[in-house]
Backbone bond lengths (Angstrom), bond angles and torsions (degrees), N, CA, C in turn:
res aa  C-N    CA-C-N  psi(-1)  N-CA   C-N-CA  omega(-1)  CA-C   N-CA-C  phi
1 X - - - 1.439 - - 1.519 109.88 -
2 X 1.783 102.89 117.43 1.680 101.70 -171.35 1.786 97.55 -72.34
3 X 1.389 120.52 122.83 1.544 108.34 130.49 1.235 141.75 -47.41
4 X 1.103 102.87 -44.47 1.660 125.70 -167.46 1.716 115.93 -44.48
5 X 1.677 89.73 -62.23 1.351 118.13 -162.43 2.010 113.24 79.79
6 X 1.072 96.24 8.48 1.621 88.74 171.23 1.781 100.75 -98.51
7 X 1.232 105.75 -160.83 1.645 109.52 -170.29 1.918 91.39 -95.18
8 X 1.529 97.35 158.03 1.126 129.99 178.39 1.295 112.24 -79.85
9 X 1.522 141.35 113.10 1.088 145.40 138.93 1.322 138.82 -164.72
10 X 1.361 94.80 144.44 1.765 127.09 -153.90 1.279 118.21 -114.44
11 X 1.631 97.97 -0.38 1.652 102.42 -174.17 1.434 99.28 76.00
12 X 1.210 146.37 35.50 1.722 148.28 142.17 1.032 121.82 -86.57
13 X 1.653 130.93 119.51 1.736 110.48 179.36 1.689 97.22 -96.94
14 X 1.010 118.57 101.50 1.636 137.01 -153.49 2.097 96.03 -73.43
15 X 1.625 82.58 -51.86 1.628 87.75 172.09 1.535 131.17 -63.84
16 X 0.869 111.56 -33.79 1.863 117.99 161.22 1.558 100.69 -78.37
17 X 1.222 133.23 -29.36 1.399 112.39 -168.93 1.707 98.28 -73.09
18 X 1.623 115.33 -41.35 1.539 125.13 164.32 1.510 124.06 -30.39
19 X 1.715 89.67 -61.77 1.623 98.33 -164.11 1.949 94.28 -62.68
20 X 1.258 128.92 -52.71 1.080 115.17 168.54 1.054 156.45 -31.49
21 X 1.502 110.21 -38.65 1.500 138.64 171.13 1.834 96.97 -63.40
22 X 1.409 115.18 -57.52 1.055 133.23 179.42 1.812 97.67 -47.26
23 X 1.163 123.00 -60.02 1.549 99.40 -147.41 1.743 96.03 -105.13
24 X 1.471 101.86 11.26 1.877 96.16 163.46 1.806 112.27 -93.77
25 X 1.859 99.53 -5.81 1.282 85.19 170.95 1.475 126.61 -102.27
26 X 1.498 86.32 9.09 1.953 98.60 159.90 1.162 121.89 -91.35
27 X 1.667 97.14 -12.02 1.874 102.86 177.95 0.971 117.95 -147.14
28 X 1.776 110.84 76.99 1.612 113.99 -157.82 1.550 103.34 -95.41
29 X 1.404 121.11 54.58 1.376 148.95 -165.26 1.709 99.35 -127.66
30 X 1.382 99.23 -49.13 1.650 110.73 176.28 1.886 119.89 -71.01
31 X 1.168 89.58 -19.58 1.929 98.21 -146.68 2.198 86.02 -97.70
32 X 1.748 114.72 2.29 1.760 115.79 144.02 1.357 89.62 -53.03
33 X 1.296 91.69 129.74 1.983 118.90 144.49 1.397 98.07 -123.84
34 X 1.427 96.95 155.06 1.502 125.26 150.24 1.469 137.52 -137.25
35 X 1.549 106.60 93.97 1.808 98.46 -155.37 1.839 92.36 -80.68
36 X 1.125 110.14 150.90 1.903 129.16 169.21 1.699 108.05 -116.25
37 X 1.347 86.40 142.53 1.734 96.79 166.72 1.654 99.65 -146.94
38 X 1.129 114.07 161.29 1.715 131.50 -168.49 1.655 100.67 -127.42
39 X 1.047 129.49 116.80 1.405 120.09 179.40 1.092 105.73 -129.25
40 X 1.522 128.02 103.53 1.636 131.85 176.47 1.214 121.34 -84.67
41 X 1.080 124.95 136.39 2.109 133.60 -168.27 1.818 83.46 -69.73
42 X 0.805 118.23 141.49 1.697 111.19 166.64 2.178 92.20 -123.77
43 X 0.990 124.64 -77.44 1.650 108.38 170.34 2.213 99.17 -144.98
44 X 1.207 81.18 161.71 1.557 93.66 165.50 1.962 100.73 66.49
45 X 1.236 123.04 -148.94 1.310 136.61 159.01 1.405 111.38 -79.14
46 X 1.618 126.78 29.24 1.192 108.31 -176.52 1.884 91.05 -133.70
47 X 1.330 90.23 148.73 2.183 109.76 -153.38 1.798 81.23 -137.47
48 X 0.876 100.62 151.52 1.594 131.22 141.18 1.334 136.14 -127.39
49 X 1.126 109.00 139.78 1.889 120.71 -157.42 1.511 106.48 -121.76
50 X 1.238 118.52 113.64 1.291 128.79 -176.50 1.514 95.46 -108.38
51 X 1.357 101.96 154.72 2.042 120.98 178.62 1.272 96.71 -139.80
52 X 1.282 122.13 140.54 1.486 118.70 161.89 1.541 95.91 -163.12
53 X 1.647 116.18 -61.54 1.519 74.76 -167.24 1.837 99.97 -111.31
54 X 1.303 98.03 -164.72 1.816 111.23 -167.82 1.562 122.49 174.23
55 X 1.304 120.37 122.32 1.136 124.35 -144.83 1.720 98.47 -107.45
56 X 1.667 116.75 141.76 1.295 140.79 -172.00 1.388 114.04 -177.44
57 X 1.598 116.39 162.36 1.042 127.81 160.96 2.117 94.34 69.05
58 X 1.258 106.81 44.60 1.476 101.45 -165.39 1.330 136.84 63.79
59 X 0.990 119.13 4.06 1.712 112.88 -163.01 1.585 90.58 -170.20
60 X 1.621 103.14 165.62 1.186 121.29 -144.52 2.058 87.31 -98.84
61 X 1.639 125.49 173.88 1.655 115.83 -165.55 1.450 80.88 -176.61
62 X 1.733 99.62 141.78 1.219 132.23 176.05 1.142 125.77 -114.98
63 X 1.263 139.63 110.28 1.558 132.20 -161.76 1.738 106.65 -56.39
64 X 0.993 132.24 -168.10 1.816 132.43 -166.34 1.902 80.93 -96.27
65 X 0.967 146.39 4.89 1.405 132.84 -119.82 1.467 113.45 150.75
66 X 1.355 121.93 104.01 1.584 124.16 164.33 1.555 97.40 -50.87
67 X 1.188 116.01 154.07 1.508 115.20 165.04 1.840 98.77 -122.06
68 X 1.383 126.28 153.16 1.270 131.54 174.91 1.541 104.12 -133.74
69 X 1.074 97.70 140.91 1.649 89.03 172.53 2.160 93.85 -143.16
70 X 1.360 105.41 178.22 1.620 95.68 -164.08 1.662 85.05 -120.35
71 X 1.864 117.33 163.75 1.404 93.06 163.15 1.726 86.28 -147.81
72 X 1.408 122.46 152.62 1.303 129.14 -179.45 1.454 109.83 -139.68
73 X 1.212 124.01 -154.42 1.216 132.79 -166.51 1.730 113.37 -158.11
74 X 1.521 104.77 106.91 1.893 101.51 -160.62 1.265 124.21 -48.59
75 X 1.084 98.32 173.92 1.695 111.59 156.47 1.421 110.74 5.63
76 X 1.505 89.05 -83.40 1.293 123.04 -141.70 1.781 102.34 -45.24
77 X 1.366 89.53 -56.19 1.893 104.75 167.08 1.747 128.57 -53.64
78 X 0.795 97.88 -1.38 1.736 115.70 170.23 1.525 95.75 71.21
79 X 1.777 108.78 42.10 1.757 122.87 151.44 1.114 138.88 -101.19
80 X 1.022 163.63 -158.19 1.250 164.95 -157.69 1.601 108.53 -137.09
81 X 1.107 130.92 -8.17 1.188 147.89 146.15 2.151 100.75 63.41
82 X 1.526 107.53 42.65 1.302 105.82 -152.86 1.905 91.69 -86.82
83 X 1.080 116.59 5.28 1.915 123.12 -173.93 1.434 116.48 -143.00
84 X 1.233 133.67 176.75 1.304 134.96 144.00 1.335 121.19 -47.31
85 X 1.817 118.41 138.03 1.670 88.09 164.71 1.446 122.50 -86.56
86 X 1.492 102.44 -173.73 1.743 95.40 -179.74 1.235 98.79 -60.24
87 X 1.458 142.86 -57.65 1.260 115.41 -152.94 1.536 120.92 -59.70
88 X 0.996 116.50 -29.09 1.664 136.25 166.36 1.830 107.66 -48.47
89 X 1.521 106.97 -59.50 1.080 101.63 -177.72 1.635 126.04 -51.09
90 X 1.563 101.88 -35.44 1.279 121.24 159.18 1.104 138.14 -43.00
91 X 0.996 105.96 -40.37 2.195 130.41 170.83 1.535 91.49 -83.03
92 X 1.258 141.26 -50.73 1.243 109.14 -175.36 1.363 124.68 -85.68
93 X 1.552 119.04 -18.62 1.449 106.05 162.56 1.606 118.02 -83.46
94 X 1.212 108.49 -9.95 1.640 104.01 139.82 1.637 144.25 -44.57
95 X 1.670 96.64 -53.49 1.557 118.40 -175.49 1.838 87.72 -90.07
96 X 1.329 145.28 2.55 1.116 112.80 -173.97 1.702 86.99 -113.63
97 X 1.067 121.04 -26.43 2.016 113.58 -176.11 1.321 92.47 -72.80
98 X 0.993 153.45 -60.16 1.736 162.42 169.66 1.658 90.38 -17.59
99 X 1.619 108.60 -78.57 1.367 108.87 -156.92 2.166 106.20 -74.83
100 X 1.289 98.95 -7.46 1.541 85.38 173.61 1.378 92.80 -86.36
101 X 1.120 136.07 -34.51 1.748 131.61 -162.37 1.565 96.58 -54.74
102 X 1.687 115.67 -37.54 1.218 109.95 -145.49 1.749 105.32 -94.93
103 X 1.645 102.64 2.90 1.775 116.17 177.85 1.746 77.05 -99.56
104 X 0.598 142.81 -67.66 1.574 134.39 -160.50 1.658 111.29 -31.21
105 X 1.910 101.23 -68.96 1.102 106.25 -153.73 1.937 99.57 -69.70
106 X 1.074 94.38 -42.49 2.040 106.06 178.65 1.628 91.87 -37.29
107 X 1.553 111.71 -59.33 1.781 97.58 -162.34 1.666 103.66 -69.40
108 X 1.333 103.07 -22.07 1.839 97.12 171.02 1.468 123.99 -36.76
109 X 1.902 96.19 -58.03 1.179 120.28 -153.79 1.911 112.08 -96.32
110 X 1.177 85.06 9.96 1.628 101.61 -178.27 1.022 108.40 51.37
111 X 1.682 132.09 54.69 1.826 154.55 160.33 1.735 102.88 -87.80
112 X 1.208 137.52 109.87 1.070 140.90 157.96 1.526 107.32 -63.01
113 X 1.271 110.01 133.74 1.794 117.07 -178.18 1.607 96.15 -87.72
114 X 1.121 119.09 -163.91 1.110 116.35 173.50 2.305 88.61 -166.73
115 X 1.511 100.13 -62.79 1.414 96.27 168.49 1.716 94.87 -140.85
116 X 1.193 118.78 172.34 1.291 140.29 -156.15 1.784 103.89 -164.47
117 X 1.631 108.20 92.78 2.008 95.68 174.47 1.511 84.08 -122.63
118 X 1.321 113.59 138.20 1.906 138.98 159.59 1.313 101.78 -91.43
119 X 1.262 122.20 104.76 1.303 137.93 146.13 1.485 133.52 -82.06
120 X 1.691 114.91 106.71 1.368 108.69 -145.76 1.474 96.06 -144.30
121 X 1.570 119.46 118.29 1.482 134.01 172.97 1.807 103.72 -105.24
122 X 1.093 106.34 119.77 1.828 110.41 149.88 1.778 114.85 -97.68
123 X 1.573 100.14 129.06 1.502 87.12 -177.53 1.766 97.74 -114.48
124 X 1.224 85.69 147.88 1.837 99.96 176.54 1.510 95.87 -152.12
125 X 1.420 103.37 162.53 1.682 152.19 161.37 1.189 104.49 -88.65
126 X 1.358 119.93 104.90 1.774 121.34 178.78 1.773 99.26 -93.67
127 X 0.832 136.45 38.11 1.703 152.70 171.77 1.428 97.13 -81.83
128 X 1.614 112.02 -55.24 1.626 109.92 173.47 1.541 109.23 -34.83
129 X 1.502 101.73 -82.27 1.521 129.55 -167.32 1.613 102.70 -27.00
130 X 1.541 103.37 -66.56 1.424 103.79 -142.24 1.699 94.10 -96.72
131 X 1.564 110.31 35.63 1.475 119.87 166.21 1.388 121.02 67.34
132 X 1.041 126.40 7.01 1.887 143.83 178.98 1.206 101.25 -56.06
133 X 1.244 111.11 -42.29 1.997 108.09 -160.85 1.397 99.01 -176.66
134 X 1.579 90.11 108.47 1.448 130.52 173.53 1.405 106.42 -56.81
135 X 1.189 134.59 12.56 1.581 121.61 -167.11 1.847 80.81 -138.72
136 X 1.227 132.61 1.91 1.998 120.42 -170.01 1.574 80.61 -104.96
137 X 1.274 116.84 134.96 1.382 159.49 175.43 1.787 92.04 -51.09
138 X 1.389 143.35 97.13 1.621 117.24 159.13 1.007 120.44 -28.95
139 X 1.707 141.50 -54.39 1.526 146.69 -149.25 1.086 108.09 -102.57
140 X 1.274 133.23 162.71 0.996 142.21 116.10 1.762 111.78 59.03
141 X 1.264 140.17 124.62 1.631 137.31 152.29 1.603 102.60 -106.50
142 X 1.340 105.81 -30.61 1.884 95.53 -168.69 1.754 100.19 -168.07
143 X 1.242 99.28 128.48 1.391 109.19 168.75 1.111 125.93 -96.52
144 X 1.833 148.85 110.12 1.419 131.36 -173.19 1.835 98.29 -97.46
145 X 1.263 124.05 144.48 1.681 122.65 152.74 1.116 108.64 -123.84
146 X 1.091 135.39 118.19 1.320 151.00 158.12 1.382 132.15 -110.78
147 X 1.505 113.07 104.59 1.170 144.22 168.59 1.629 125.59 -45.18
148 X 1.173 125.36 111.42 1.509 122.68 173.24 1.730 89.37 -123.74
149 X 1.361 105.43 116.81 1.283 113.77 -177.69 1.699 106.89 -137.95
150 X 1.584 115.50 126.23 1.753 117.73 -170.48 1.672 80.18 -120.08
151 X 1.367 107.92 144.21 1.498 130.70 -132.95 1.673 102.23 -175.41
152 X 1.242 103.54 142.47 1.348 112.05 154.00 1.643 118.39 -92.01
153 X 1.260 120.86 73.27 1.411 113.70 -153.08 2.335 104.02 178.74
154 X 1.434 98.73 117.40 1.104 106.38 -176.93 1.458 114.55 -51.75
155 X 1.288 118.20 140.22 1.754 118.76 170.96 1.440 132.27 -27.05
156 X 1.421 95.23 -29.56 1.545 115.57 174.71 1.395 126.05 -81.97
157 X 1.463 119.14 -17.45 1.064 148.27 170.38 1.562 104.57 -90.02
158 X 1.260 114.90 -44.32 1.455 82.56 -168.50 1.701 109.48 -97.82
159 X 1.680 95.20 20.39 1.773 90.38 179.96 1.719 96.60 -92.28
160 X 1.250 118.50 -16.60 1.169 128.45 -162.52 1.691 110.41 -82.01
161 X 1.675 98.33 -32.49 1.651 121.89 160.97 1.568 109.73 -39.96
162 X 1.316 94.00 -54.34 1.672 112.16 -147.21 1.963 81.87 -81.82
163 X 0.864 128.77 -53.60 1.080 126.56 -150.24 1.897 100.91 -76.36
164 X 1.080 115.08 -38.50 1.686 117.75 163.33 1.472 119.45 -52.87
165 X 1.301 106.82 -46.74 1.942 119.37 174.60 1.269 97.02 -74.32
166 X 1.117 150.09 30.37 1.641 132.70 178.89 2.158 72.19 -137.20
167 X 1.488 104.55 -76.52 1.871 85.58 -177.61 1.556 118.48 -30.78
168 X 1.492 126.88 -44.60 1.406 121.23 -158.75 1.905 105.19 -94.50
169 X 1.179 104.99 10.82 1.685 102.67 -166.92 1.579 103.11 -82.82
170 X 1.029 126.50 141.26 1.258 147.22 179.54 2.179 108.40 -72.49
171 X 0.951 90.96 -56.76 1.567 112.70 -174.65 1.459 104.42 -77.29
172 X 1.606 124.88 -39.04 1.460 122.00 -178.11 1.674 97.35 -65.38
173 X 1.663 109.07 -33.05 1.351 95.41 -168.31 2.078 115.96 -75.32
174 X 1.759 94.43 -34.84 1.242 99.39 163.64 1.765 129.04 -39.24
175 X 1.409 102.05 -51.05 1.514 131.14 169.50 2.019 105.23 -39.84
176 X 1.311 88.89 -78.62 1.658 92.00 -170.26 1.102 113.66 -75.38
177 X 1.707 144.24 -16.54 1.263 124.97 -151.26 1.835 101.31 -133.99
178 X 1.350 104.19 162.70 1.595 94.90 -172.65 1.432 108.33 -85.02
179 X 1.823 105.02 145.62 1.406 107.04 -174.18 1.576 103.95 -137.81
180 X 1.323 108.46 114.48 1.332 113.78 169.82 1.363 120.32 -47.89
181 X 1.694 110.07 128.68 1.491 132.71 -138.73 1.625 94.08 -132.07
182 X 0.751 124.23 91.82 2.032 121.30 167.58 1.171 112.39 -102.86
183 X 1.660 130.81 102.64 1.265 154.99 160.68 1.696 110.12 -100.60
184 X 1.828 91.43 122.91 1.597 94.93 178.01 1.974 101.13 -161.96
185 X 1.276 98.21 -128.90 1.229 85.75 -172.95 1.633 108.83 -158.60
186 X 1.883 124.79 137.54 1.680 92.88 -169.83 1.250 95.82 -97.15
């Protein structure tokens, strides 16, 4: 809901994201994805993970740009701590599908953003991990995200924001629900 009364924008093209939705549900043949990543050991606990291409909409797609990012394991772990770790990486492509959901649905709803920060802790017991005790969970016990979002848009509105971008998130759903996992070797 605009206050403003001027036009809405968040940098979302709301209408192509529409017309799309619209014509994958005439061709829910198109609306398969398959995202890829390549992650090479380079030394120690530290990998790099490249993404570039991934196939949808029928046919195979290349990002403008490989993206690489590095991930390690700190100090603290007797690493070199030269990246994020995975679990980190995890919280942020968590906190970043959340916070695009939440530029999406705002330009839906004609909410001008103004700023948007995702504040996001995973807490764990690394006792699992590093084999101490067979009974501590590896992942994850509890995830918090918390939203500080300044908006043209009543409190009630923007809990209602937050609460639509958590239904439509891709990764929240990855997060909570079980997803068949096949690890082996070629």
């Amino acid at each position: 809901m605009t206050i403003t009364g001027t036009p809405v924008n968040n940098g979302v093209n709301t209408e192509a994201l529409l017309a799309a939705r619209d014509a994958l549900s005439q061709a829910p043949e198109a609306a398969e994805f398959v995202w890829r990543a390549e992650c090479k050991w380079i030394v120690g606990t530290y990998s790099e993970t490249t993404v570039d291409g991934f196939s949808g909409l029928g046919q195979e797609h290349n990002h403008q740009t490989p993206y690489t990012f590095g991930a390690d394991h700190p100090e603290c772990f007797a690493a070199q701590d030269r990246g994020a770790t995975p679990p980190e990486v995890l919280l942020a492509s968590l906190a970043s599908c959340l916070t695009a959901g939440v530029a999406s649905v705002a330009q839906h709803r004609d909410i001008q953003l103004r700023s948007v920060t995702a504040t996001i802790e995973g807490k764990m017991n690394v006792l699992g991990i590093l084999g101490a005790d067979p009974d501590v969970r590896n992942g994850f016990s509890d995830i918090t995200v918390s939203f500080d979002i300044d908006a043209d848009a009543s409190s009630e509105d923007l809990r209602a924001l937050v609460a639509q971008s958590q239904k439509r998130s891709a990764v929240y759903d990855m997060v909570t629900n079980p997803t068949n996992v096949t690890v082996g070797t070629s």
